[in-house]
C-alpha positions as a Markdown table, in Angstrom:
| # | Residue | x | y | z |
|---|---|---|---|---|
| 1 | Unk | 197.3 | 149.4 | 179.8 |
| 2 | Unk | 198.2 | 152.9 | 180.3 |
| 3 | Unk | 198.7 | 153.0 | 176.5 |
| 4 | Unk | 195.5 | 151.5 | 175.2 |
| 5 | Unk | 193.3 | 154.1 | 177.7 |
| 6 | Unk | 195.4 | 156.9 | 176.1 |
| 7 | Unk | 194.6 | 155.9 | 172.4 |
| 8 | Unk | 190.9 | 155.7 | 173.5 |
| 9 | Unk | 190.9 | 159.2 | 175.0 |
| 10 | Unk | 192.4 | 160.4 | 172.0 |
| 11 | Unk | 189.9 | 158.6 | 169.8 |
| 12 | Unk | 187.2 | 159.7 | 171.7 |
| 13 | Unk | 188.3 | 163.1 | 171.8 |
| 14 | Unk | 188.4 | 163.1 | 167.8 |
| 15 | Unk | 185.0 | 161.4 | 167.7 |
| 16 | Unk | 183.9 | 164.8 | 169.4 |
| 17 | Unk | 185.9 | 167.1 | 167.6 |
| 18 | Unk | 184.2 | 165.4 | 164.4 |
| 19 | Unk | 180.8 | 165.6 | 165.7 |
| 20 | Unk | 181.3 | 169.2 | 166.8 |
| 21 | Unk | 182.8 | 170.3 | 163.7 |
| 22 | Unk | 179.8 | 168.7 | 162.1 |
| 23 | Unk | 177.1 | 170.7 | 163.7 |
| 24 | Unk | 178.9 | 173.5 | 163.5 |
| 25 | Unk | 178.7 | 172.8 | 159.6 |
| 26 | Unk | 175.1 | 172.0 | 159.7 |
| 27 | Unk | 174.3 | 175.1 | 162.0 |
| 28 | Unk | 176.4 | 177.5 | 159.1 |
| 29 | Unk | 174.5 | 176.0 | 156.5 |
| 30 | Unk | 171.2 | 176.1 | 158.3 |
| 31 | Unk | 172.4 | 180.1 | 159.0 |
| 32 | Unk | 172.9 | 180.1 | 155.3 |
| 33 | Unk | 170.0 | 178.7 | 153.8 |
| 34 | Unk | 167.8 | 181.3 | 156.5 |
| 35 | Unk | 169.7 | 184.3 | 155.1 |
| 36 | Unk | 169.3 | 182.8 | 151.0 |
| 37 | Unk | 165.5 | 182.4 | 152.4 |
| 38 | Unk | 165.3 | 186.4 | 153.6 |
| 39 | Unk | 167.7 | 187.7 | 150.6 |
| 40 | Unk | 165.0 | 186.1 | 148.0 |
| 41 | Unk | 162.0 | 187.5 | 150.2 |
| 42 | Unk | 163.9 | 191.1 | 150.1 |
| 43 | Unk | 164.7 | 190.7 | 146.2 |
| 44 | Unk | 160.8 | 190.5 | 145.4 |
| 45 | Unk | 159.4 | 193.4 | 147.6 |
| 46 | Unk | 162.7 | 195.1 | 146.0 |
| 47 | Unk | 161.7 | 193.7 | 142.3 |
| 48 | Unk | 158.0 | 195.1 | 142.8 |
| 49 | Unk | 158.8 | 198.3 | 144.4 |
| 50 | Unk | 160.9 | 198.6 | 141.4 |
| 51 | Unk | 158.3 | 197.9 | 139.3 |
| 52 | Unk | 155.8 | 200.6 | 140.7 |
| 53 | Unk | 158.8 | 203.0 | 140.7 |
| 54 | Unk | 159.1 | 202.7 | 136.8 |
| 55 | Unk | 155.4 | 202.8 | 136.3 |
| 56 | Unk | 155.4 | 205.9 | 138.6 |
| 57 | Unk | 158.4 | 207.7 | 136.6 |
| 58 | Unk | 156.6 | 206.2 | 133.3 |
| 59 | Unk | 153.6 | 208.5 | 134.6 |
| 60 | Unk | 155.6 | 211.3 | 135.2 |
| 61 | Unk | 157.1 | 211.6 | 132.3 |
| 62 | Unk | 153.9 | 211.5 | 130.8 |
| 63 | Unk | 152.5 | 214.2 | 132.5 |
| 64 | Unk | 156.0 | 216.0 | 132.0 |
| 65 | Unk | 155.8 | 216.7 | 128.5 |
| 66 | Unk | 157.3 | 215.4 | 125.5 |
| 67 | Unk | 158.0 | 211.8 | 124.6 |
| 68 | Unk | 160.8 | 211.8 | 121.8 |
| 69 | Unk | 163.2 | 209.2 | 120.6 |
| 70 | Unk | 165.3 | 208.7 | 117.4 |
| 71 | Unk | 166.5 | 205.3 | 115.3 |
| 72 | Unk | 169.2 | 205.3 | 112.8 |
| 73 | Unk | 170.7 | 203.1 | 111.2 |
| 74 | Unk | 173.4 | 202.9 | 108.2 |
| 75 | Unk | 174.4 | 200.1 | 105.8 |
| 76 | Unk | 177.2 | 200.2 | 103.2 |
| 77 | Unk | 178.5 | 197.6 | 101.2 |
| 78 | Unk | 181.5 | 196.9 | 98.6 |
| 79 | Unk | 181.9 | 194.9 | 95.7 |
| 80 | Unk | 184.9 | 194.2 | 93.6 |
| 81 | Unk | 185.6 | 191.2 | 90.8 |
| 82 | Unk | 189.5 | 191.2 | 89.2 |
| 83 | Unk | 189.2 | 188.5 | 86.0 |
| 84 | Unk | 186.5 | 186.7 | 87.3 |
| 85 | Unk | 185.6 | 184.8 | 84.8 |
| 86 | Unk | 182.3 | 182.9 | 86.1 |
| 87 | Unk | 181.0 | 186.3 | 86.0 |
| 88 | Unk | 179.2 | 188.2 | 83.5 |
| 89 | Unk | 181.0 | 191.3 | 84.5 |
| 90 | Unk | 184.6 | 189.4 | 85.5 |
| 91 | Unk | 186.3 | 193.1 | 86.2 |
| 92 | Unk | 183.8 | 195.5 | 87.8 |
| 93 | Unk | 183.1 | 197.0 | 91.6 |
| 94 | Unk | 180.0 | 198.2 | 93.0 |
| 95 | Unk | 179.4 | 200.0 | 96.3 |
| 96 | Unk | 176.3 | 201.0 | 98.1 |
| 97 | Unk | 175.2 | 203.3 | 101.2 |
| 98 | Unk | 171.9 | 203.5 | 102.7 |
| 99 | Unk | 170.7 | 205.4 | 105.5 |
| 100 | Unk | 166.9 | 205.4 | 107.8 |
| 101 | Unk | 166.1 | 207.7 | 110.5 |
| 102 | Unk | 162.8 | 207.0 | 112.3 |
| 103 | Unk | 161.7 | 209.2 | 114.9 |
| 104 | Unk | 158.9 | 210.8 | 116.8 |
| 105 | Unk | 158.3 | 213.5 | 119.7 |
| 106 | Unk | 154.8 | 212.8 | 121.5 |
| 107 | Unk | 153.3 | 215.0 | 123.8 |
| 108 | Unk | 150.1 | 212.8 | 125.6 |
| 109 | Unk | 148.4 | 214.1 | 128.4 |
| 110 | Unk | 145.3 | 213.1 | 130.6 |
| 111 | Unk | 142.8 | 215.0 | 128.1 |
| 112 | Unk | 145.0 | 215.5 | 124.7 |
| 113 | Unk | 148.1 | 214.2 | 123.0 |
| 114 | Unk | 150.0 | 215.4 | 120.1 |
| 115 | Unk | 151.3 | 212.6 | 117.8 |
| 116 | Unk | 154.8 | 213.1 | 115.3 |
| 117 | Unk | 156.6 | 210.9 | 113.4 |
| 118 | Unk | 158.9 | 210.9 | 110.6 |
| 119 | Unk | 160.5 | 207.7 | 108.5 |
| 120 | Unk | 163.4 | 208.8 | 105.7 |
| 121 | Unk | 165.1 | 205.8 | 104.1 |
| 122 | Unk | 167.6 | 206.7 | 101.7 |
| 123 | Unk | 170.1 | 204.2 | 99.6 |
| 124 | Unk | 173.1 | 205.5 | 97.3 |
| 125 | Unk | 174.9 | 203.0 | 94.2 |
| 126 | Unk | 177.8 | 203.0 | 92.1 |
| 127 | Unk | 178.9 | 200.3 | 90.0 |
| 128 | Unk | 181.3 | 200.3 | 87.2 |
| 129 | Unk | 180.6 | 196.9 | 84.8 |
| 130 | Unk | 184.7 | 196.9 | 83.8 |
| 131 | Unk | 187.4 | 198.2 | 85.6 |
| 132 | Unk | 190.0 | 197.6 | 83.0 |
| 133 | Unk | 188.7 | 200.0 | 80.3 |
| 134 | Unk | 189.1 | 203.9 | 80.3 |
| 135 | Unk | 185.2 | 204.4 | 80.7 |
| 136 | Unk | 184.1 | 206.0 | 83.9 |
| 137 | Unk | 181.5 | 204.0 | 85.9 |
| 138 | Unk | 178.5 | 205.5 | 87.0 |
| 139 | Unk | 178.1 | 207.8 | 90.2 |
| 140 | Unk | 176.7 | 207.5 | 93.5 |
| 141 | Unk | 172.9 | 207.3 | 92.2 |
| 142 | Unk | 169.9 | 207.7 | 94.9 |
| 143 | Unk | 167.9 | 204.2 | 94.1 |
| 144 | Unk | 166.0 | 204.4 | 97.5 |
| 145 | Unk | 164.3 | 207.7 | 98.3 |
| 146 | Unk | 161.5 | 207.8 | 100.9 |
| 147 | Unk | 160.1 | 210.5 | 103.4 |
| 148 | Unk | 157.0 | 210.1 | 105.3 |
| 149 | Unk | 155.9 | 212.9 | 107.9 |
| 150 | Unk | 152.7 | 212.9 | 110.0 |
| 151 | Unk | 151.3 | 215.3 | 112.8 |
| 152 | Unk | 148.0 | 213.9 | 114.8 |
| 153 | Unk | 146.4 | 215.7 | 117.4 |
| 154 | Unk | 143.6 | 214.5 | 119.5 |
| 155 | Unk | 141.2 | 215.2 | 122.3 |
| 156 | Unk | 140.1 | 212.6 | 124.6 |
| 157 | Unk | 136.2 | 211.8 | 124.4 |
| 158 | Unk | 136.9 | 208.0 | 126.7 |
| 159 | Unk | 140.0 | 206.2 | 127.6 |
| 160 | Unk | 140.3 | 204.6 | 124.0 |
| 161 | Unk | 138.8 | 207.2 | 121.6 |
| 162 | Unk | 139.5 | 210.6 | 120.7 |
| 163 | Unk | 138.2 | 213.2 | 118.5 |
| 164 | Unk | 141.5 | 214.4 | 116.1 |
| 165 | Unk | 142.7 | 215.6 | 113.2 |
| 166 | Unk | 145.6 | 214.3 | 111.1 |
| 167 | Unk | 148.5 | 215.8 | 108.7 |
| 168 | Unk | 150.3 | 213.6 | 106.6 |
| 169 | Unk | 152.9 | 213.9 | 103.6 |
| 170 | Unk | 153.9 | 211.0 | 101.8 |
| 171 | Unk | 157.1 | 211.9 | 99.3 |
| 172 | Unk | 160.7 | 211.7 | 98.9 |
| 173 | Unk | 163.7 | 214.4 | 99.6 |
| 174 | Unk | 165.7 | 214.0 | 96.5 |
| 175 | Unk | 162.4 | 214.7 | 94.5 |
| 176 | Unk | 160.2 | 216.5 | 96.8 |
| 177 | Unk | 156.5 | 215.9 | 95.9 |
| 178 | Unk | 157.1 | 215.1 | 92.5 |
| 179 | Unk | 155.1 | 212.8 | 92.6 |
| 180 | Unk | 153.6 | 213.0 | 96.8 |
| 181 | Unk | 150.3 | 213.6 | 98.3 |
| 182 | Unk | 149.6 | 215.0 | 101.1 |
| 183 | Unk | 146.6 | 214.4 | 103.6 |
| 184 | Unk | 144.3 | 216.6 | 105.7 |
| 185 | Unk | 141.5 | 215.2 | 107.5 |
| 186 | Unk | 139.8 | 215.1 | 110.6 |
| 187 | Unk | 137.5 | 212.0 | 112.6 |
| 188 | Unk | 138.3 | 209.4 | 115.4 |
| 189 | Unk | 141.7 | 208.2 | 116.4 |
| 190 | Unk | 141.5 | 204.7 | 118.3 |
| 191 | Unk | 144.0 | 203.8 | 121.1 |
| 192 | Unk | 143.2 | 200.1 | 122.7 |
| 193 | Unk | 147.2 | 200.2 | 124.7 |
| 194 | Unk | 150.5 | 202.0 | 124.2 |
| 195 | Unk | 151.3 | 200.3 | 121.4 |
| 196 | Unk | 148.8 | 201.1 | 118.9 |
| 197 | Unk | 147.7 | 204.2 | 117.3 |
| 198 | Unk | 145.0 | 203.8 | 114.5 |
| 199 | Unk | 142.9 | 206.9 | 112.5 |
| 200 | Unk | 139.4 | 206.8 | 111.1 |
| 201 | Unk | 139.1 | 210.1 | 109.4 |
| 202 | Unk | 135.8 | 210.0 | 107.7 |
| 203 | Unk | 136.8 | 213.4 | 106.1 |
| 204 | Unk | 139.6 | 214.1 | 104.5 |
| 205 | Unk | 140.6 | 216.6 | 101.5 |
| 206 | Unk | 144.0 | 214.1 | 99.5 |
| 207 | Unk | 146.2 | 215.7 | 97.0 |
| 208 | Unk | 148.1 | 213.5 | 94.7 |
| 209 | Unk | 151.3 | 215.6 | 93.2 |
| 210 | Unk | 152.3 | 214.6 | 89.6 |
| 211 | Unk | 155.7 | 215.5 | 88.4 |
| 212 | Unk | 155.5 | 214.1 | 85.7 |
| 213 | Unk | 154.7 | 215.7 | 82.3 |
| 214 | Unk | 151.6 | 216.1 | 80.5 |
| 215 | Unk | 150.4 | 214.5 | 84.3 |
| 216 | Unk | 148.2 | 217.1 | 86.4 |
| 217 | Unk | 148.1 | 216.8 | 90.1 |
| 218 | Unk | 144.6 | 216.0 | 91.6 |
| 219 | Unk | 142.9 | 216.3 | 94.6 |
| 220 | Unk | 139.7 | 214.9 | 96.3 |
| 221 | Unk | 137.7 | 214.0 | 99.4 |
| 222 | Unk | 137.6 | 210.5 | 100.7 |
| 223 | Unk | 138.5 | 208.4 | 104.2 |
| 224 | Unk | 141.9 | 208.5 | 105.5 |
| 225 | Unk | 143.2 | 205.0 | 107.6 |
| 226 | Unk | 146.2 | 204.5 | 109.3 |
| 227 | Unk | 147.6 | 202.1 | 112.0 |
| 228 | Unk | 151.0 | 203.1 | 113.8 |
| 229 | Unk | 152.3 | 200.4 | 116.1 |
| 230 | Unk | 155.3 | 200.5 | 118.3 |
| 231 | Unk | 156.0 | 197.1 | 120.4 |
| 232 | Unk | 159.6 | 195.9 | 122.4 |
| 233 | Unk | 159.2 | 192.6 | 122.5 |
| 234 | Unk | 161.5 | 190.3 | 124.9 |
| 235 | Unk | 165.5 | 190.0 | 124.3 |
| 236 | Unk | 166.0 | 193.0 | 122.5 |
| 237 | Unk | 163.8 | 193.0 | 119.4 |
| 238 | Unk | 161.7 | 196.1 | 118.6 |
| 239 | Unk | 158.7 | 196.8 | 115.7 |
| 240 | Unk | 157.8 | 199.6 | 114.1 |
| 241 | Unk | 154.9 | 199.5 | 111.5 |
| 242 | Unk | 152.7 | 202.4 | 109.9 |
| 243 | Unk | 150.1 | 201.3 | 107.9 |
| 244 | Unk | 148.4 | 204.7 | 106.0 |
| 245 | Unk | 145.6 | 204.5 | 103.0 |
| 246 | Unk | 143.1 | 207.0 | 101.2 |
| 247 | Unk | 139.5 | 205.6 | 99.9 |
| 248 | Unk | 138.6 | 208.2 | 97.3 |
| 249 | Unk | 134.4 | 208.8 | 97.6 |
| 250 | Unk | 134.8 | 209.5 | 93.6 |
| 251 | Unk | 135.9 | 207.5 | 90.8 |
| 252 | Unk | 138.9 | 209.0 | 88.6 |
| 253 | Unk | 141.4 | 207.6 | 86.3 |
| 254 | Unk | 143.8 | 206.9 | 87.0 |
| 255 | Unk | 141.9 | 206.5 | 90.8 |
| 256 | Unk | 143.1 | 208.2 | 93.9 |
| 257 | Unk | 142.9 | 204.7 | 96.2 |
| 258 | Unk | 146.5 | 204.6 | 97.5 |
| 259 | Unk | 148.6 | 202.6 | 100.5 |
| 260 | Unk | 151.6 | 202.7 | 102.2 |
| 261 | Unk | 153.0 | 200.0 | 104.9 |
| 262 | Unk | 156.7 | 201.1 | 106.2 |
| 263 | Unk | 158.6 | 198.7 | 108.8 |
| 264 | Unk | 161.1 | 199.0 | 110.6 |
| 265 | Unk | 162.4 | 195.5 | 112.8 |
| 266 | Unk | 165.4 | 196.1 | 115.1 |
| 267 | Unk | 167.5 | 193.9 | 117.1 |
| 268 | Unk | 169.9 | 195.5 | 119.9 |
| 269 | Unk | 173.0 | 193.9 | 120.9 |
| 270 | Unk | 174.1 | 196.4 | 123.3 |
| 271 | Unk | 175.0 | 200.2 | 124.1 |
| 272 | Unk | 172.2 | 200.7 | 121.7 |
| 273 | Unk | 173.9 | 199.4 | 119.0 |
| 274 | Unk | 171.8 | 196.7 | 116.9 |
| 275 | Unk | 171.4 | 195.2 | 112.8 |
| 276 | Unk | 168.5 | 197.1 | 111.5 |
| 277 | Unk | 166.3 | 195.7 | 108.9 |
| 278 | Unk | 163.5 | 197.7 | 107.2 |
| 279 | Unk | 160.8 | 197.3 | 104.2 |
| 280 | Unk | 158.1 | 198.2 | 102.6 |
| 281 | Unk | 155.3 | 198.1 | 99.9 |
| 282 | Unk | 153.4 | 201.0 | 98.1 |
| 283 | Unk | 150.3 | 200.9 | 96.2 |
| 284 | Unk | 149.4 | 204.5 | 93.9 |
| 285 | Unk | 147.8 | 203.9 | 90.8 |
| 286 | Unk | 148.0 | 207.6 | 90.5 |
| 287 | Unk | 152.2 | 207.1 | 90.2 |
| 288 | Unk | 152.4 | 204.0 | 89.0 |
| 289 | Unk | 150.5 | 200.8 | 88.0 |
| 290 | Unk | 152.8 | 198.4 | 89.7 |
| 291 | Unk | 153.6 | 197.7 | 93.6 |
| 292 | Unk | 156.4 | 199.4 | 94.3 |
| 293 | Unk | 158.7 | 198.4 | 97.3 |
| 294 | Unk | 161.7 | 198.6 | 99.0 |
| 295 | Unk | 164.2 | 196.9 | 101.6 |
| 296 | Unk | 167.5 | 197.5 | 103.8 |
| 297 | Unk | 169.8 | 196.4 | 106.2 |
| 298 | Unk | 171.9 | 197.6 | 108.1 |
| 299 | Unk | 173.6 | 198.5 | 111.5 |
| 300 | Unk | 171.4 | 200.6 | 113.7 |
| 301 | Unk | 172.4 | 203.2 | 116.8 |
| 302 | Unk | 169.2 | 203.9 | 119.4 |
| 303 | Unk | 169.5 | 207.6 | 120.7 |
């Protein structure tokens, strides 16, 4: 007897240690989910006084001065074919090296702004068709040269227009101006947002540089266009696009009409490091009747 009323103490007594232990459970993870609760309501007044922190330094350093920033970005590539023979050069190596820098330093205040940008995209080959003979392959030969250089300044007439006046030089730096042009103009500049910059100069003097022989260079009034847009989008891809033209008012053969559109598309990994990919076309009947454009790809460093 004494026995059985011992096991049922002892049973009893582990019922309650159960049933303690239990709400003691329940009570941590009540305590638990209360503190997850206040963390999360904490995390968003931290997230949005974040946010109105950055828009805050965003304005300061606005009203701070200059805006700059630089994007590089280097691609080289090699080649090489030892009796090869479903090739029609079965003993030859090629190598290539291209280079793009495309920067700009901004000053934008609450009644002005000062616009610069610069894009240079330059791309080096050598090949040599056969290895195995004495005859020296070519050199490293510039086949991509490209340097385009603006200056815009503007004074604020509303919150999206502006009356400014715009430099631009459109060449290349192994060949400087031979052929180019170069623009000088004045008008309205447009800025909807952030991301988009686009000119309507009305008036503008163009001058188209030959270099070529028995070619003159020419010059002429007409309307300068052009469209710079800068957007990061989500998950690490950025785009930069300038779109530039001239309308010549008079007719001349060949005709001063002309367009440039220069991209840039880059995708960062990390540390600023990212693959850069950039292209563009080039219409100038003034330099040549056909479309001329260009591509590369390569790794890219933000500074």
């Amino acid at each position: 007897m004494k026995l059985n009323f011992t096991l049922i103490v002892m049973l009893l007594s582990c019922m309650v240690i159960s049933l303690s232990a239990q709400e003691s459970m329940m009570e941590l993870k009540e305590k638990a989910a209360d503190i997850e609760a206040k963390q999360a309501e904490l995390q968003e007044q931290m997230d949005a006084y974040q946010g109105e922190l950055d828009g805050i330094n965003s304005e300061l350093d606005i009203l701070g001065g200059w805006q700059t920033g630089l994007l590089g970005s280097v691609g080289f590539n090699l080649g090489s074919q030892s009796k090869w023979i479903g090739s029609a050069n079965p003993n030859s190596s090629s190598s290539s090296l291209g280079i793009g820098l495309n920067g700009y330093a901004n000053s934008i205040r609450e009644g002005d702004f000062w616009r610069n940008k610069g894009v240079v995209t330059l791309g080096w080959q050598k090949v040599d068709p056969n290895t195995q003979d004495d005859a020296v392959g070519t050199g490293f030969d510039l086949n991509t040269d490209l340097l385009n250089l603006s200056s815009l300044y503007g004074k604020n007439i509303s919150d999206t227009w502006a009356l400014s006046g715009l430099g631009e030089l459109n060449s290349s730096v192994g060949n400087f101006l031979s052929p180019g042009t170069l623009d000088i103009g004045v008008g309205l500049t447009w800025n909807p947002n952030p991301d988009l910059v686009v000119v309507i100069h009305p008036l503008n003097y163009h001058v188209a540089f030959s270099g070529l022989d028995g070619v003159s260079s020419e010059g002429g009034l007409g309307a300068k266009l052009r469209a710079d847009y800068n957007h990061e989008f989500p998950g690490g891809l950025g785009w930069s696009s300038t779109l530039t033209s001239f309308i010549p008012y008079t007719s001349t053969e060949p005709t001063l009409f002309e367009y440039t559109w220069l991209n840039t598309l880059t995708y960062t990994v990390a540390g600023g490091v990212g693959v850069n990919f950039g292209f563009g076309l080039r219409n100038a009947e003034f330099e040549s009747p056909d479309v001329q454009s260009y591509y590369s790809l390569g790794l890219a460093y933000s500074l």
